[in-house]
C-alpha positions as CSV (number, residue, x, y, z in Angstrom):
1,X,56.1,133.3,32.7
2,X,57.3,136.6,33.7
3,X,60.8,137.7,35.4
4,X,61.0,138.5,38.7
5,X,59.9,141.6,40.7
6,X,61.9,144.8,42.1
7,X,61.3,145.2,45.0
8,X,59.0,147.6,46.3
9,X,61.7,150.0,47.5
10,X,63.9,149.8,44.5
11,X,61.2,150.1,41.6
12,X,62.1,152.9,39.2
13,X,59.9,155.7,38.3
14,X,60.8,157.1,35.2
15,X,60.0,160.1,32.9
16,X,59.5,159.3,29.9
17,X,61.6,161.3,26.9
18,X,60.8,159.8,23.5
19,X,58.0,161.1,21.3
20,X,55.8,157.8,22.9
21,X,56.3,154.4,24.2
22,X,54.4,151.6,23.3
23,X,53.1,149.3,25.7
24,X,52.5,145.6,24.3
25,X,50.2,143.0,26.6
26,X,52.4,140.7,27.0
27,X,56.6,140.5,26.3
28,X,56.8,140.0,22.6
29,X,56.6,141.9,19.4
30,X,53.5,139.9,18.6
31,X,51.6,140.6,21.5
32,X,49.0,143.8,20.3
33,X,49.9,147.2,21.8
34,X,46.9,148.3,23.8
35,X,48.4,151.7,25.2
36,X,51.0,154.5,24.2
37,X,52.6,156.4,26.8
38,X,53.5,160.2,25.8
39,X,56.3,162.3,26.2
40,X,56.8,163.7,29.5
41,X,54.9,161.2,31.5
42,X,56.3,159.0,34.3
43,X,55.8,155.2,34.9
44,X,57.0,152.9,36.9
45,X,59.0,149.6,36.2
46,X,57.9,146.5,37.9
47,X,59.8,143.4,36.4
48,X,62.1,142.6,33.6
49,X,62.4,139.7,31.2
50,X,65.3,139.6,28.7
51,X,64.7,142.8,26.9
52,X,61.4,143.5,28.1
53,X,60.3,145.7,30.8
54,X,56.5,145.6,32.5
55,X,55.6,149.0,33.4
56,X,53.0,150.8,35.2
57,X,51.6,154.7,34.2
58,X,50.5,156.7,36.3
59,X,47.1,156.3,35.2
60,X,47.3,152.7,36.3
61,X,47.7,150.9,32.9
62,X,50.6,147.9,33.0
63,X,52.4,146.2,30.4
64,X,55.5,145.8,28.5
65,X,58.0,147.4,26.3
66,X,60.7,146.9,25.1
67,X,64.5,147.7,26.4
68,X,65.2,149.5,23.5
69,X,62.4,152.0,23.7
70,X,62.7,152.7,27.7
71,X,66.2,153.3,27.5
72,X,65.4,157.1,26.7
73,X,64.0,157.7,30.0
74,X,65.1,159.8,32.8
75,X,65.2,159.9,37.0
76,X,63.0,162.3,38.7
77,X,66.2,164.0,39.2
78,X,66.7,164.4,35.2
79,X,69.7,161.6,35.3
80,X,69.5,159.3,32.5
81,X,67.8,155.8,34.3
82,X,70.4,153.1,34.9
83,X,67.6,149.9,34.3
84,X,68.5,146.8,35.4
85,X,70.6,144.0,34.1
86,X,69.3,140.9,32.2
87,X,70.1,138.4,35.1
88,X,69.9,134.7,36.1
89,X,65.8,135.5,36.5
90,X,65.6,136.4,32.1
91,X,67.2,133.2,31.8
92,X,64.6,131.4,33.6
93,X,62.3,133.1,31.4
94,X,63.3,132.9,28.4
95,X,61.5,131.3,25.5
96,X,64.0,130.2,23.1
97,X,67.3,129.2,23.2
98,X,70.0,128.6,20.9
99,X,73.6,127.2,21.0
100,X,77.1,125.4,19.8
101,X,78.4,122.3,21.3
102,X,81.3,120.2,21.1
103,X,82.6,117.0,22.3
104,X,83.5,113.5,21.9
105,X,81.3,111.1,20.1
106,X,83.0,107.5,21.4
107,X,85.8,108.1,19.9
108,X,85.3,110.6,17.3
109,X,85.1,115.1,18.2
110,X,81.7,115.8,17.4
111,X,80.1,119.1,17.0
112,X,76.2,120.1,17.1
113,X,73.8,123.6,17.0
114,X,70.6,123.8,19.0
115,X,67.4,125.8,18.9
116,X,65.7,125.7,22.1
117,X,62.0,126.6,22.8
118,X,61.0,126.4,26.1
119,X,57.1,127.3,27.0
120,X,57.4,126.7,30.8
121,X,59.9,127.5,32.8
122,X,60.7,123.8,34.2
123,X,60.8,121.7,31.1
124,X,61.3,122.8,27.1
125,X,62.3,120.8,23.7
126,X,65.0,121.0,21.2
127,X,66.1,120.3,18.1
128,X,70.0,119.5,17.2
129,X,71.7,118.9,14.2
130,X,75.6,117.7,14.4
131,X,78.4,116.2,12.9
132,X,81.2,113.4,14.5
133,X,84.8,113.0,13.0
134,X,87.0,110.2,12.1
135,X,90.0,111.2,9.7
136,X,88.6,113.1,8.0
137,X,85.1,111.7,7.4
138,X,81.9,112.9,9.0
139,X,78.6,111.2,10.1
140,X,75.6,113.1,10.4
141,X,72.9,113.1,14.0
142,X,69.9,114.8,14.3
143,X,68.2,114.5,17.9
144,X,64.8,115.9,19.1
145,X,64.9,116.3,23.0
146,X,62.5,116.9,26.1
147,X,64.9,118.7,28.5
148,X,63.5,118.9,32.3
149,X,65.4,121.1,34.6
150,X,63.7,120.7,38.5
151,X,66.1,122.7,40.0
152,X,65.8,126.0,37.8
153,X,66.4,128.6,40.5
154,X,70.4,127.7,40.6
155,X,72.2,129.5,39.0
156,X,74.2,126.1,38.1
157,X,71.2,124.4,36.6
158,X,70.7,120.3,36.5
159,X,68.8,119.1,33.5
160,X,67.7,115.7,32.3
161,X,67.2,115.0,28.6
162,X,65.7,112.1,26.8
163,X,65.2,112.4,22.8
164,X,64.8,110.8,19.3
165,X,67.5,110.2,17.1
166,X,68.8,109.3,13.7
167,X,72.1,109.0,12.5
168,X,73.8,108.4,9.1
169,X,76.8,106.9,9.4
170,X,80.0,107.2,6.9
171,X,81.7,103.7,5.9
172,X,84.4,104.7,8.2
173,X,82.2,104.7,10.9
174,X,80.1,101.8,10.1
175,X,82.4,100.1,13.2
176,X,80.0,101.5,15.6
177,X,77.1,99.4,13.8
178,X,78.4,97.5,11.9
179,X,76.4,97.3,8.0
180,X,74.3,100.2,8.7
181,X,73.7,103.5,6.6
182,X,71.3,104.9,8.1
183,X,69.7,103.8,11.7
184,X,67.0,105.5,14.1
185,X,67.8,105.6,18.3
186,X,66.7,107.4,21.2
187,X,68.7,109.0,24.2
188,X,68.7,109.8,27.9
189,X,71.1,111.9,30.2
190,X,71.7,114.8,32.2
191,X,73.9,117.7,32.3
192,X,74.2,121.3,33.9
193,X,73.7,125.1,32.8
194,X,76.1,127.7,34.1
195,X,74.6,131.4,34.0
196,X,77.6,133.7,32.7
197,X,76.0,136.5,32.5
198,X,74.2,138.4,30.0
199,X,72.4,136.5,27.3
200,X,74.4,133.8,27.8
201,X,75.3,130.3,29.9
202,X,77.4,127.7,29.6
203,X,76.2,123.8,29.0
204,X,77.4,120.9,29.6
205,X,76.1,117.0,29.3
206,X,76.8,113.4,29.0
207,X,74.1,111.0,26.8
208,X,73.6,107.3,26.5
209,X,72.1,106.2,23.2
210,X,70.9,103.2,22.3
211,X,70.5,102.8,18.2
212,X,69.2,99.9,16.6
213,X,69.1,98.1,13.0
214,X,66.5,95.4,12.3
215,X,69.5,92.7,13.7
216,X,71.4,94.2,16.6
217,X,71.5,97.2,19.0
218,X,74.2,99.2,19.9
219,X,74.9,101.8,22.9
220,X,76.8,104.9,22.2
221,X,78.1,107.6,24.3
222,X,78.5,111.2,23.8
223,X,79.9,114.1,26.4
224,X,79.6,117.5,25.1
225,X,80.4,121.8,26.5
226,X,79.1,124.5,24.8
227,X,77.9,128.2,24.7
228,X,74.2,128.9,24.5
229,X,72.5,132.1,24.3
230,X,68.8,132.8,25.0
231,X,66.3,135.2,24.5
């Protein structure tokens, strides 16, 4: 899904100053380039998504490049361009996501990484890998979640989650189930994104997880902040 549109009265039209610019059909380096723009001509930007730009030639042909390459371009009034800053919108767009989290597992700190890929812009999955503490000993989780965010166009954005989980828990921590190595669970609960600016937001959530051995289940809780960055 692509960012959101300038306005009509605020799009830039640039000259171009590099050798070339290569225009892509869609925002990625493995989209095929279809088009090269030349020295000296002038194009138009239309939208923005993280580090991609859609532009227009004067010719008529539209697609994307990268920030990188339309940096070098100038005003009609030969002033290097000021192009717009990645905003809440690239955020929104982004694909993939990754991030550091830490919190309180019961009654144990617990830390986590993420990698995010999200292929619309109202729902995406995860995968987490993290580790809870207990003097001096660790357990291992790993969690596969659906996140579903309804509300996307705050810039504090509610999410739910539910996911798969397995833990392997340390002797120390066998308390929370109790004669159990190794145990398989799933979760479910909600949190909020904070757009900071930039490539980056703030997350924070609360789960409920229910983990089970072949005699007993057990419910767990988890809250958790963190920094993620997106792209």
């Amino acid at each position: 899904m692509a960012g959101p549109a300038l306005a009509e009265d605020a799009v830039p039209r640039l000259q171009v100053v590099d050798p070339y610019i290569e225009l892509h059909t869609a925002p990625g380096r493995g989209y095929p380039i279809f088009h090269v723009i030349e020295q000296g001509e002038q194009v138009e930007v239309l939208k923005r998504r993280t580090n991609w730009y859609q532009v227009r030639t004067s010719d008529g042909q539209t697609g994307w490049t990268k920030a990188s390459q339309l940096g070098r371009t100038l005003e009609p009034t030969g002033i290097p361009a000021d192009l717009p800053d990645v905003g809440h919108g690239e955020y929104l767009a982004s694909m993939w996501r990754v991030g550091f989290t830490a919190g309180q597992f019961e009654s144990s700190p617990s830390f986590s990484l993420t990698v995010g890929y999200r292929p619309l812009t109202w729902t995406g999955v995860e995968l987490e890998a993290g580790k809870f503490y207990n003097e001096s000993v660790t357990s291992d989780y790993y969690n596969a979640n659906l996140i579903i965010e309804p509300l996307h166009r705050w810039d504090v954005t509610p999410f739910l989650l539910v996911g798969a989980s397995r833990f392997s828990f340390d002797a120390r921590h066998k308390v929370l189930l109790n004669d159990l190595d190794d145990a398989d669970g799933y979760s479910v609960g909600g949190g909020a994104s904070y757009y900071i600016g930039r490539n980056f937001l703030i997350r924070a959530d609360y789960r409920r997880y229910s983990v089970s051995n072949d005699s007993e289940t057990t419910g767990l809780s988890e809250w958790k902040i963190g920094l993620n960055t997106f792209f």
